[in-house]
N, C-alpha and C positions, 0 to 999 in steps of 0.2 A: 316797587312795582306791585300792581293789584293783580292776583291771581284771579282767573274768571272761574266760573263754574263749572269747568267741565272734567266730568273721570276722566280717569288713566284709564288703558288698558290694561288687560290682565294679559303678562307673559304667556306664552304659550311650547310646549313640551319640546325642548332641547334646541329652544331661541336664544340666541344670544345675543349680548347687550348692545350692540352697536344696530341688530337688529331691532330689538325692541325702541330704540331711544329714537329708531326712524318711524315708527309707528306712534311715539308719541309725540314725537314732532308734528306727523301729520295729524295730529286731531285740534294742534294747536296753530295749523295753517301756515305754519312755517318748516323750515331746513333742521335737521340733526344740528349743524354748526352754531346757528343762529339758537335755537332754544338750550343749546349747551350755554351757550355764553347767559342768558337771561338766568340760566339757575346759577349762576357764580359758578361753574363748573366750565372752562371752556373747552374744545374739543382737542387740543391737543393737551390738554391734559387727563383728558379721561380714553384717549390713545394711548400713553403712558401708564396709566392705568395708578393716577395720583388718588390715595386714599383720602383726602378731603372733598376730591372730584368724586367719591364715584358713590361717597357719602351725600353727596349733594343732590345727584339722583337718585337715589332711594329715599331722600325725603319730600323730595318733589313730587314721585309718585306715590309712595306711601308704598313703599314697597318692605317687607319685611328680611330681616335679616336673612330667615331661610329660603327666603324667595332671592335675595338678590344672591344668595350663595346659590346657587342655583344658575341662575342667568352666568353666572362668572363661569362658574363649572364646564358649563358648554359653549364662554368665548373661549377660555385658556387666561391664565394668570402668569405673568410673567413672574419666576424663581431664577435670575439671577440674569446674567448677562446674552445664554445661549439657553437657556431650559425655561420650558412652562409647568404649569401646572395645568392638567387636564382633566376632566373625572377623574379627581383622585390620585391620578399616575404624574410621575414627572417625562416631557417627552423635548426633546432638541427643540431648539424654537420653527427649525424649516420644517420637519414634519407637520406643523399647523399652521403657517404662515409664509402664503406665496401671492405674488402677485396676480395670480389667475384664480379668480372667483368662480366654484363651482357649484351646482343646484341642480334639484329635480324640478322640471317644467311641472312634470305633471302636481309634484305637490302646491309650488306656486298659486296654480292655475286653481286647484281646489280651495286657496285661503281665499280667493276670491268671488265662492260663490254667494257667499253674503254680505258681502263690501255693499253700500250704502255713497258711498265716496268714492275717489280714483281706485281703482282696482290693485296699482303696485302698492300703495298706503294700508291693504292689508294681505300684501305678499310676507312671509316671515322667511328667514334663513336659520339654516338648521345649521346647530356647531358639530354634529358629527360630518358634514358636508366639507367643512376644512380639513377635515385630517387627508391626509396624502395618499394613505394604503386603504382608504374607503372610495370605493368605485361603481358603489350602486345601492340604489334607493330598494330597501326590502320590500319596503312598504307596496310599492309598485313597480317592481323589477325595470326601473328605469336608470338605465347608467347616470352618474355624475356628470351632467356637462362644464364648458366651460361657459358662464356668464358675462363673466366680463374681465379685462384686464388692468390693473393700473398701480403704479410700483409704490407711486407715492400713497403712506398710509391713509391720510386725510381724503384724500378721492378714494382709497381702494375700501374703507369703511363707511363712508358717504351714501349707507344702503340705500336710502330714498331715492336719492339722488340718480343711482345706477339703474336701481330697478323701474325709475321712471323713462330712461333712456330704453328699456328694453321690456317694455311692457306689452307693445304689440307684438313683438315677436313669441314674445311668452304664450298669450292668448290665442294666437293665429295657429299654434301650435311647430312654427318654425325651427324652433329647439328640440324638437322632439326626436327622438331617435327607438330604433327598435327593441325592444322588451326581451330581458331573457329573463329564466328563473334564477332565481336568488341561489349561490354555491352555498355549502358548510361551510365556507370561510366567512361567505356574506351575514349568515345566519350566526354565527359566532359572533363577531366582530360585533355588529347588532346589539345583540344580547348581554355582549361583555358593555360595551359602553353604556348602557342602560341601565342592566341589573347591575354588572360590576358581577356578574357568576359566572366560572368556567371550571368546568369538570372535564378538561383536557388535560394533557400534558403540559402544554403551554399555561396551566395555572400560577405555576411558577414566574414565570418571567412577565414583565409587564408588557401592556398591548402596545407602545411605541418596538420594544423588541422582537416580539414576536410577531406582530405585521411584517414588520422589517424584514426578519427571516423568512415568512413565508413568499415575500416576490422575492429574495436572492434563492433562495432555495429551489421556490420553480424554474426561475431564472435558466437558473445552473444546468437542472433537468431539460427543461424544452430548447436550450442553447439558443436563447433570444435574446438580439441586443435591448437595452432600453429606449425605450420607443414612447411617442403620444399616442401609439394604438390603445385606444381602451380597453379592447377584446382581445387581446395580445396579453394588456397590463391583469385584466381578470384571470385569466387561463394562469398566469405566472402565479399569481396568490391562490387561488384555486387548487394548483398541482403543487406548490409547495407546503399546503396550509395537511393536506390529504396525506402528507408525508410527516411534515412536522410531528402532527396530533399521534401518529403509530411513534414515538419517543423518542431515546439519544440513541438506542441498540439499531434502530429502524434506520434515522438517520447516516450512523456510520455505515450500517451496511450498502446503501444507495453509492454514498462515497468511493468505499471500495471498489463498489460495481464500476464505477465511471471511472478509477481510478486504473481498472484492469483494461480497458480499452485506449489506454495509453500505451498506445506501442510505437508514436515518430518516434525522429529522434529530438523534435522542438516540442515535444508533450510536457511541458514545465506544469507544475501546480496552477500557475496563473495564467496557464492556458485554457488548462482543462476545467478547472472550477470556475474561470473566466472573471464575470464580476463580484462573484459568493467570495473569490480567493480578496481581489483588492479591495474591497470596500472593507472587508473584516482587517485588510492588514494596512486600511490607509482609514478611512474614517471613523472606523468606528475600535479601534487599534489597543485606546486607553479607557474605553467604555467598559465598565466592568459586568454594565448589563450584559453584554456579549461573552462575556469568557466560557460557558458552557459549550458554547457552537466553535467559538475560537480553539479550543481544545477538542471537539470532536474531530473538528479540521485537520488541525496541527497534528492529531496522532494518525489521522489517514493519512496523512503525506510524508510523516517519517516512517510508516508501513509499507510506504508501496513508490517511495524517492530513495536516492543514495545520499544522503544525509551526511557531512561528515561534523564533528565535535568543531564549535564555533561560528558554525554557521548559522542565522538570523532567522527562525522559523513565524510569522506570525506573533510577535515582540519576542519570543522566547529566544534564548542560544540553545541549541542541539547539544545535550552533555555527551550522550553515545552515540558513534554511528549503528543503525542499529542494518543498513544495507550496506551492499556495494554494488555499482554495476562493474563491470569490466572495462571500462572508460578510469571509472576514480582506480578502480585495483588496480590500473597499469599506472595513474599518473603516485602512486603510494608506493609502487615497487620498483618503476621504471623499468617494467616490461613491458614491450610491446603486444599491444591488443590480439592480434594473433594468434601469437604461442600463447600468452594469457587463455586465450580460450582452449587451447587445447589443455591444458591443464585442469581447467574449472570444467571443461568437461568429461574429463577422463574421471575425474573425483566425484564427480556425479550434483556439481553445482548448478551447474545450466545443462539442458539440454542442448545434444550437438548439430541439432539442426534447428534451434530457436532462431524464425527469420527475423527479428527483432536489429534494431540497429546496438552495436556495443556500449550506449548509456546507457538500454532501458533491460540489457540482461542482468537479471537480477542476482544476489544470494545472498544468503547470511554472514553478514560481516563477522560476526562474532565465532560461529559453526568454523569458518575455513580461516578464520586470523593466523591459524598455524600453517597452514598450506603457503599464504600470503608471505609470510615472512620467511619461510622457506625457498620459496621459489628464487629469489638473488642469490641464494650461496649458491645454487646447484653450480656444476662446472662439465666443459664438456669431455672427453674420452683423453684427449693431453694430457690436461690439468690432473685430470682421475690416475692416466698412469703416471706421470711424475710426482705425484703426490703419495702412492703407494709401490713406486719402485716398478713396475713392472710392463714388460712389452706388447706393443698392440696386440701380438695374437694373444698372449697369456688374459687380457682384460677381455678379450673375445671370447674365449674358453670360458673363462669365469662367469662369462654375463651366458651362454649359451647354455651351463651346466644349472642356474641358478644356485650358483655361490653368490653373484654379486647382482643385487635386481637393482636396476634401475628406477628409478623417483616415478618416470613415466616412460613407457615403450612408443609413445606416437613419434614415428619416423623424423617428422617434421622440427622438432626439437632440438635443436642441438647440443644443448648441455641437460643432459638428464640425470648427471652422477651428482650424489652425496659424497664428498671429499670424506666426510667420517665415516662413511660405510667402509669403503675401500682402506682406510687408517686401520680401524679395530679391526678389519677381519686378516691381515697382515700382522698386529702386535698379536694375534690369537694364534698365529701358528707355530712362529717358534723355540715356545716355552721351553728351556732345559738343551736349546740348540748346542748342538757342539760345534767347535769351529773346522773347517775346511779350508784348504789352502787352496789357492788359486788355481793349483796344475794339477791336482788331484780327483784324477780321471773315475773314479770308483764313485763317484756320485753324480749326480746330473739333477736339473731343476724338474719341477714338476709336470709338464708342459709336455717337455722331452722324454719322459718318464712315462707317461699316459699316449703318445705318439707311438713309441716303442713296442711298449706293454700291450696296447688297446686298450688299458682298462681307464674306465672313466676317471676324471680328475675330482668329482666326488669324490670316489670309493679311495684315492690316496688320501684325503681330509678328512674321509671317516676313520680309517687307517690309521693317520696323526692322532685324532683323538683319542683310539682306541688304546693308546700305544701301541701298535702294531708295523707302524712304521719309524726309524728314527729320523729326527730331523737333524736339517746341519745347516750353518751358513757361514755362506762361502766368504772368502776373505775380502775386503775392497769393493764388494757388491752388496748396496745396501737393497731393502724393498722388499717385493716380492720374488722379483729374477734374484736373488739372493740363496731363497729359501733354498737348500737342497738335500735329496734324499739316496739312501744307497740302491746302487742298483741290484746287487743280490736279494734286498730286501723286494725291490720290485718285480723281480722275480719267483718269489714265492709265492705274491699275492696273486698275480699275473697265472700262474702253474694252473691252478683249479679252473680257472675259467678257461681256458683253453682246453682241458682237458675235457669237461663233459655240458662244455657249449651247445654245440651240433646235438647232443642226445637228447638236450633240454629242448631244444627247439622242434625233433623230430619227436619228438612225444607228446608236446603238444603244440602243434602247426599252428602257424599264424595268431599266437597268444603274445601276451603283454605282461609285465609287471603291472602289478593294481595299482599301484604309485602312479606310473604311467601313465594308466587309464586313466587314473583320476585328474591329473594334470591336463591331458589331452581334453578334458568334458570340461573345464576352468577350476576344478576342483586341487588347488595347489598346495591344499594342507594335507599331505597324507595318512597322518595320524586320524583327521576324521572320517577320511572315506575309510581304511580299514576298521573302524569304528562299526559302519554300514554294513561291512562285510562280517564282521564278528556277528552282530546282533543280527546276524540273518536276513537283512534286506536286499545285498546284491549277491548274485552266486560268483565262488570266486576259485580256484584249485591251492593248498599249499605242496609247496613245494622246496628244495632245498636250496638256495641259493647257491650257486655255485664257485666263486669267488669267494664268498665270505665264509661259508659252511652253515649260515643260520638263515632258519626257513624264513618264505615270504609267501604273499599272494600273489598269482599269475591269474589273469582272464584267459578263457578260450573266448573266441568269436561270437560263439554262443551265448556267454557269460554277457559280454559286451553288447548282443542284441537286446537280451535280457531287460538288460539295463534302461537301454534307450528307449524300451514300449514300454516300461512303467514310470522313468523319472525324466526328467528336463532342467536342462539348467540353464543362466543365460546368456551361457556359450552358445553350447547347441539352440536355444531357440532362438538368438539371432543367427545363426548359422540358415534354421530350418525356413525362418522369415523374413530375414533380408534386412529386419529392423536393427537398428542399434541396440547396443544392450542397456544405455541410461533412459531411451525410450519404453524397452521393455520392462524396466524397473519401475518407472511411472506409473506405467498403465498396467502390472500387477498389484501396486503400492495402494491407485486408485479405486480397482475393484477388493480390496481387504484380503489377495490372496497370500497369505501364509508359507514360508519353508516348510517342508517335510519336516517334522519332528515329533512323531510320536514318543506318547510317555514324557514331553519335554525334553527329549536328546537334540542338542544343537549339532544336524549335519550339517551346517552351513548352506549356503545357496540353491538347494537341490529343493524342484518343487516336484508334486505327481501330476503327471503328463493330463490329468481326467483333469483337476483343478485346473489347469491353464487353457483348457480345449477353445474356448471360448475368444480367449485372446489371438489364438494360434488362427481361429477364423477371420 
């Protein structure tokens, strides 16, 4: 066949081939399909994108190599079965190829102000107009419309062809819709496909990824379905792109945030991060471009979900749980949710008035794994006294004297005892027992001994230890109701305190053992509250003990005023506020306020009433 005399056109910036082959079609008064086939190249195979075909037009036009790399560049190249090649980048082949052809009217209409011929003959299509995550012409702040639709490639590449069907409407300006200013995503986006230059964060990953991210990202933030809203789909890349670019620190923290507003109890991850969560954990799963984001994810959600070892995180398996909520801690120990909370709250895990539903109360699975696996042995007040021998009221004396503390004091609890508490402090008392027969009236248990005596069932234990008392046990009676001691010897200890009781008390009226007091403000160690009172912080009286003969501290009322207008504890400040004291602790924890402990002396829990005034308001 004789070629006639007439140029080609010259390509034009970021035209791609299917466009251009329709412009040169028309200078040769025929179809894209038709002038494919005349150059031995026919148009399904230059659809295919067969490298003899595509060889055949570059010789036809005289187009040069760097030219027709060029024109490929901004159709997209197909690299394998589901990937192109794009500027440079490789991207999924649906990020650049849909059946819905989209264009700037307004640019159109400008290629045609020097047309000479049919007006769509010198309409060009832009190949950054195919990408998916591009939604607006910079050039003229004109959104991407849709052009035209048609599934099949040979019609949906047929540019002549389409832009001949919709050429009046192009001119008439029918397409046209309203102008906004170009975002920093638009302006990026732009720039990267052009230059191929980004001085963002997102320099790293490529623009198939990073577009991607920034509509899941906005997505997530504005909690918008996906939509054909254009101004919807802008705003979504716009507000993700605005977040992206501040880095992966920026990123997680947003996460967090969204993640903290998770408080139903159906607030799953692929609720709340909505399409961000499935699309990362269904399409794009084995994408290794993703794993940065896949991983900022996946550590938000084991931060702020109950996670346990084995469970499926965004492809990964969960090796540690690193939560619990009160849901998994009861289905791990098979305790009921309830008491469960009373526990985790009394130990200061959850807050006792978190109105949150029992999956999303949170803690550290790691912090309380000892409380956790403690909680099934406890037993309750039976099991305690047949385990250590001894009768309901003797375990009542014990729990009231604190000999014997229980695990938790919250009423509601039924089994609050340590079986080994109650074991060892029974094998502790009677070391070097002598034995006692059954009928042998000249001793008596300790219980009975303290009933008698009045004197506290302490001060027989301090007694025992001190050797001061001797112990016996009785014959046939194993435990604690076993234990027994003589009664002449309870009567010596007993003598003194009877004796100058009453003087003690009238000397000084309405006073307390510092022990006491300190027990009474929450203060249960009393080695550190006379600690306070040594080094001159609380005034205190000594005095001689009268029972034992060895001096101690005594408060007057005074003393105990004293106290109370310069220190606080958070006994007394729940007492004084009505608040719990795990909320107290919070909200001292939160504003940075500090124990009392000058010089570095650990008094334990005691703060100065002027530091908490604040709170107390």
């Amino acid at each position: 066949m004789m070629n006639l005399p007439i140029s080609s056109p010259t390509p034009v910036s970021r035209e791609t081939l299917y466009s251009y082959l329709a412009r040169l079609a028309a200078v040769w008064r025929t179809g894209a399909p038709e002038l494919a086939y005349d150059m031995g190249a026919p148009f399904k195979r230059l659809l295919d994108q067969d490298r003899e075909a595509l060889e055949a037009v570059a010789d036809w036009a005289k187009l040069s190599p760097d030219v027709m790399t060029e024109l490929l560049s901004w159709t997209g190249v197909r690299a394998g079965n589901f990937r192109m090649q794009f500027r440079g980048e490789l991207y999924v082949s649906r990020a650049l190829r849909n059946p819905i052809m989209r264009g700037c009217p307004f640019c159109l209409r400008e290629d045609t102000v020097d047309a000479t011929d049919a007006a769509h003959a010198a309409m060009i299509m832009r190949g950054d107009w195919q990408l998916r995550e591009a939604t607006l012409c910079v050039r003229h702040g004109h959104p991407l419309v849709p052009l035209w639709q048609a599934t099949a490639p040979r019609d949906r590449f047929d540019v002549g062809a389409r832009l001949r069907e919709i050429e009046a409407d192009i001119l008439s300006g029918a397409l046209d819709r309203p102008l906004r200013d170009p975002s920093a995503y638009d302006l990026w986006l732009d720039r990267r496909l052009e230059q191929g230059t980004d001085d963002t964060w997102l320099s790293n990953h490529s623009v198939y990824v990073a577009t991607t991210m920034c509509r899941l990202l906005g997505q997530a933030l504005l909690k918008e379905a996906i939509t054909d809203d254009g101004q919807a789909t802008d705003l979504m890349h716009a507000t993700g792109f605005n977040l992206a670019v501040a880095g992966e620190a920026a990123i997680r923290t947003t996460l967090d945030q969204m993640a903290g507003r998770a408080k139903g109890a159906s607030d799953e991850p692929a609720i709340v991060f909505s399409h961000l969560y499935k699309t990362l954990n269904r399409d794009y799963l084995t994408d290794p471009g993703f794993d940065t984001f896949r991983d900022i994810l996946r550590d938000c959600i084991l931060e702020n979900w109950p996670l346990g070892p084995g469970e499926l995180v965004l492809g990964q398996l969960v090796p540690e749980r690193r939560l619990h909520s009160v849901t998994t801690a009861s289905k791990d120990t098979g305790i009921g949710t309830k008491v469960l909370e009373h526990f985790l709250a009394e130990a200061g895990a959850i807050a006792a008035d978190d109105p949150r539903p029992p999956n999303r109360k949170l803690f550290d699975a790691r912090a309380y794994a000892g409380l956790l696996a403690e909680i099934p042995t406890l037993v309750g007040p039976i099991a305690m006294r047949t385990a250590m021998g001894a009768t309901r009221m003797e375990l009542m004396a014990l729990a009231e004297e604190g000999l014997l503390i229980p695990r938790t004091r919250v009423e509601k609890v039924k089994n609050p005892w340590r079986i080994s508490d109650g074991v060892a402090f029974v094998a502790a008392l009677p070391a070097g027992a002598c034995h006692v027969t059954e009928d042998d009236t000249e001793w008596e248990t300790l219980l009975l001994g303290c009933r008698r005596s009045g004197v506290p069932l302490s001060e027989f234990v301090r007694a025992i230890g001190d050797q001061r008392l001797t112990v016996g046990q009785r014959a046939g009676v194993n435990g604690f109701h076993g234990i027994v001691v003589p009664k002449s010897e309870v009567e010596v200890i007993a003598a003194p305190s009877r004796a100058v009781r009453d003087m003690v008390l009238e000397a000084i009226p309405g006073s307390m053992a510092a022990a006491e007091f300190g027990r009474s403000v929450g203060l249960r160690d009393g080695g550190v509250f006379q600690a306070m009172i040594d080094a001159g912080h609380v005034p205190a009286h000594q005095v001689v003990n009268p029972r034992t003969g060895r001096p101690q501290y005594r408060m007057a009322p005074e003393d105990m005023a004293t106290f109370h207008r310069r220190f606080v504890t958070l006994t007394t400040l729940s007492a004084e506020t009505g608040q719990h004291r795990n909320t107290l602790r919070g909200l001292l924890a939160a504003r940075w306020i500090s124990p009392f402990a000058p010089d570095g002396q650990d008094f334990g829990a005691v703060y100065l009433r002027a530091d908490v005034a604040a709170v107390m308001q």
